[in-house]
KEKEZA-139910 format. One record per residue (C-alpha): residue in three letters; x, y, z; residue number from 1. Coordinates in steps of 0.2 Angstrom, whole numbers. Layout:
("ALA"; (X; Y; Z); NUM),
...
//
This chain:
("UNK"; (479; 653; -306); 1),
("UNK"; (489; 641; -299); 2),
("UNK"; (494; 626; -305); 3),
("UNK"; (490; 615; -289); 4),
("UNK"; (470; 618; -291); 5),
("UNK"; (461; 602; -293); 6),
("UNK"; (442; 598; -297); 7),
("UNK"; (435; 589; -284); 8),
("UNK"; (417; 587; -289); 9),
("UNK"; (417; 568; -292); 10),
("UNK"; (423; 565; -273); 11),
("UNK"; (411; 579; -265); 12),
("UNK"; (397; 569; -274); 13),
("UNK"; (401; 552; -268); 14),
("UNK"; (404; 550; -249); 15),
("UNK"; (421; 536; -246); 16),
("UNK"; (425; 538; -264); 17),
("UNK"; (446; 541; -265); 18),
("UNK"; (456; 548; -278); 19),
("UNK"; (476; 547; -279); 20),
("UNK"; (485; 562; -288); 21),
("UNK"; (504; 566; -293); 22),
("UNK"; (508; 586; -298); 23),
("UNK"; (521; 595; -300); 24),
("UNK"; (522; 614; -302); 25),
("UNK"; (533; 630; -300); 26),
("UNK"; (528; 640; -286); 27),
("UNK"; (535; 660; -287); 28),
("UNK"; (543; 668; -270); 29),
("UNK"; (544; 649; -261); 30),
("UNK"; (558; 654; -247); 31),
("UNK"; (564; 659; -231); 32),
("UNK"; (577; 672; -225); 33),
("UNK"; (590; 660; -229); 34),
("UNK"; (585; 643; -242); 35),
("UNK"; (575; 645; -256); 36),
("UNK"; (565; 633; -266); 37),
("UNK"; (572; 630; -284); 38),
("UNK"; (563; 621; -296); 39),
("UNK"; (546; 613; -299); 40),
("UNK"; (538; 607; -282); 41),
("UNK"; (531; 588; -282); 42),
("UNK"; (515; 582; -273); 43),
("UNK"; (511; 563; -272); 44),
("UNK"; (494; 564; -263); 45),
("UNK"; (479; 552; -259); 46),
("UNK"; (462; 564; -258); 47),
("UNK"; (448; 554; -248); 48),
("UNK"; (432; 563; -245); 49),
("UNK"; (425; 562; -227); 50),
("UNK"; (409; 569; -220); 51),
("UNK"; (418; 584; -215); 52),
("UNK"; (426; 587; -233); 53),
("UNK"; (442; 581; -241); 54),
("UNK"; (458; 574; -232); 55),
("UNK"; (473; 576; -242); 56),
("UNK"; (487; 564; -237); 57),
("UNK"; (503; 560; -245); 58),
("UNK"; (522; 569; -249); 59),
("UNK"; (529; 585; -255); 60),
("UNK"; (544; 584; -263); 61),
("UNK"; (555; 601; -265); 62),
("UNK"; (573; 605; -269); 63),
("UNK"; (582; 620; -259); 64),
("UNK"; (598; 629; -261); 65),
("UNK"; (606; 641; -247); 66),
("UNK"; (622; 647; -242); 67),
("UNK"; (632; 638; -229); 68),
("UNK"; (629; 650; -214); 69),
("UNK"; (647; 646; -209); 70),
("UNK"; (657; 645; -222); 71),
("UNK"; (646; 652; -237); 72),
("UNK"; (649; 638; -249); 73),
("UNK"; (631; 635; -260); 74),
("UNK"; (622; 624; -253); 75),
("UNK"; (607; 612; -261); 76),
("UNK"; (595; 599; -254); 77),
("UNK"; (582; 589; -258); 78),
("UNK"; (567; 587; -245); 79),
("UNK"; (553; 575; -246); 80),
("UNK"; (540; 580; -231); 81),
("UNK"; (523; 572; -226); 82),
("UNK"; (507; 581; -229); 83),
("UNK"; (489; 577; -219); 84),
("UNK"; (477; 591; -222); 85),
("UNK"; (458; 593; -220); 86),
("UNK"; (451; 604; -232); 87),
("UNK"; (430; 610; -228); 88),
("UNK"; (418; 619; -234); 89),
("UNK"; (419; 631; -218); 90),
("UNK"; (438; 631; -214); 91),
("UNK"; (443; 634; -198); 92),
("UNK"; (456; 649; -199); 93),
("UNK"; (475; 641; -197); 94),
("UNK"; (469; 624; -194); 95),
("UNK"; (459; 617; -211); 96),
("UNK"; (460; 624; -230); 97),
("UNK"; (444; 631; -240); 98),
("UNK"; (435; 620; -255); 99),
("UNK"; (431; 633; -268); 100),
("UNK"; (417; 629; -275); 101),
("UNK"; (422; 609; -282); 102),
("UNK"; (439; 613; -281); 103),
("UNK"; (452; 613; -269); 104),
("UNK"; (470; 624; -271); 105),
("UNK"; (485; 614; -264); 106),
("UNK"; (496; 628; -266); 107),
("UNK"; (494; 634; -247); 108),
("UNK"; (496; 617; -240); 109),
("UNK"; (515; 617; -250); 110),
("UNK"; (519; 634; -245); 111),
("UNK"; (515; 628; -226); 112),
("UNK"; (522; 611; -225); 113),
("UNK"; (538; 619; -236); 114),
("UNK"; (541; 634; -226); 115),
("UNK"; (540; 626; -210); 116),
("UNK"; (554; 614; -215); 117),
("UNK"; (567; 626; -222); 118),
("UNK"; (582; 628; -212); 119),
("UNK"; (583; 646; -204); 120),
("UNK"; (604; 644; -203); 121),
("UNK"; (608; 632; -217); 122),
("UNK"; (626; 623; -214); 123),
("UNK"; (636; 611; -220); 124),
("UNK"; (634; 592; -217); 125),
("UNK"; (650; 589; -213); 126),
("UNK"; (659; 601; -201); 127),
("UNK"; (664; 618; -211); 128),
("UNK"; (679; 633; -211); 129),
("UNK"; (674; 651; -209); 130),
("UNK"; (679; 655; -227); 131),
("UNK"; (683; 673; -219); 132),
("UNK"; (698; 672; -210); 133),
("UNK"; (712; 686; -204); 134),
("UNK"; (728; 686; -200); 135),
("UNK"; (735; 704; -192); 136),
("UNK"; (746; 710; -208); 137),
("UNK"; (735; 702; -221); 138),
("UNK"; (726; 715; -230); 139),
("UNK"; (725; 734; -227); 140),
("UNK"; (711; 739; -213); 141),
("UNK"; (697; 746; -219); 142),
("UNK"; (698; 766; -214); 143),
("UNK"; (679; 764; -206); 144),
("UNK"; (685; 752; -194); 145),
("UNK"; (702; 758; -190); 146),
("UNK"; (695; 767; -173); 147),
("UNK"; (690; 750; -167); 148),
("UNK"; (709; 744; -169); 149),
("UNK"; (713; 756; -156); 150),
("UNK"; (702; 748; -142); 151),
("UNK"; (709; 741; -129); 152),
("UNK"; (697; 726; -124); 153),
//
C-alpha cells in the first residue's frame, strides 16, 4: 500500500471545501535509463474538490543522482516541480487519475511529474573532461580490438 494514499471523504462531501497536505514517502524503482530517485520524495499540495472531482495542485520535491554522461563523475540534484492534476470518479485514460472509493493515491502523479523531468543524459554544470582518454603507447590494446588497429580510415 503506498504511502501517498489519502482519505478524501471530507472533501467529496462538501463541494468548494479545500484541504492542504505535506507528505513525504520512499517510492521503490523511481528512475530512468540514466538518473535515479534517492531518497524520500516530498509533496506540498492543496486538494480542492470541484464538481468534476478533486484538483490537486502544488510541488514535488525529489533528489536524483546519475553519472555525468561525459565524464562519469557522480552526479546529484535536487528538483522541485509543479503538479496540477484532476483526479474523477471516471478518469479519462492518460489525462485524469481515479478516486478509489474516498481516497485518492498520489503515487502516479509523482512517478509522472518525476519521470518526465529526469534527465535522459545527465552532465555536468560546468563544462566537463572525458575521464577516458588515450594516448597511442599508453596502455597495451586489448587483443579483441587489435583488428580494428589495422584499418586504414
Amino acid at each position: 500500500m503506498s504511502g501517498l494514499r489519502i482519505d478524501v471523504a471530507d472533501l467529496l462531501s462538501h463541494p468548494g471545501a479545500r484541504r492542504d497536505v505535506e507528505l513525504a514517502a520512499e517510492l521503490e524503482d523511481l528512475g530512468g535509463s540514466a538518473a535515479r530517485v534517492v531518497g524520500p520524495v516530498g509533496l506540498a499540495v492543496s486538494l480542492e474538490r470541484i464538481p468534476e472531482g478533486i484538483v490537486v495542485r502544488g510541488t514535488v520535491a525529489a533528489r536524483w543522482r546519475a553519472e555525468c554522461s561525459v565524464c562519469l563523475r557522480d552526479l546529484e540534484q535536487d528538483v522541485v516541480l509543479h503538479a496540477d492534476e484532476l483526479f474523477e470518479t471516471d478518469p479519462v485514460e492518460g489525462e485524469t487519475y481515479p478516486i478509489l472509493g474516498h481516497e485518492i493515491d498520489l503515487e502516479q502523479l509523482v512517478r509522472d511529474t518525476v519521470l518526465l523531468e529526469l534527465p535522459l543524459a545527465p552532465h555536468c554544470e560546468v563544462p566537463c573532461e572525458p575521464a577516458v582518454t588515450s594516448d597511442e603507447g599508453d596502455e597495451p590494446v586489448d587483443p579483441r580490438w587489435a583488428a580494428l588497429s589495422e584499418l586504414e580510415l
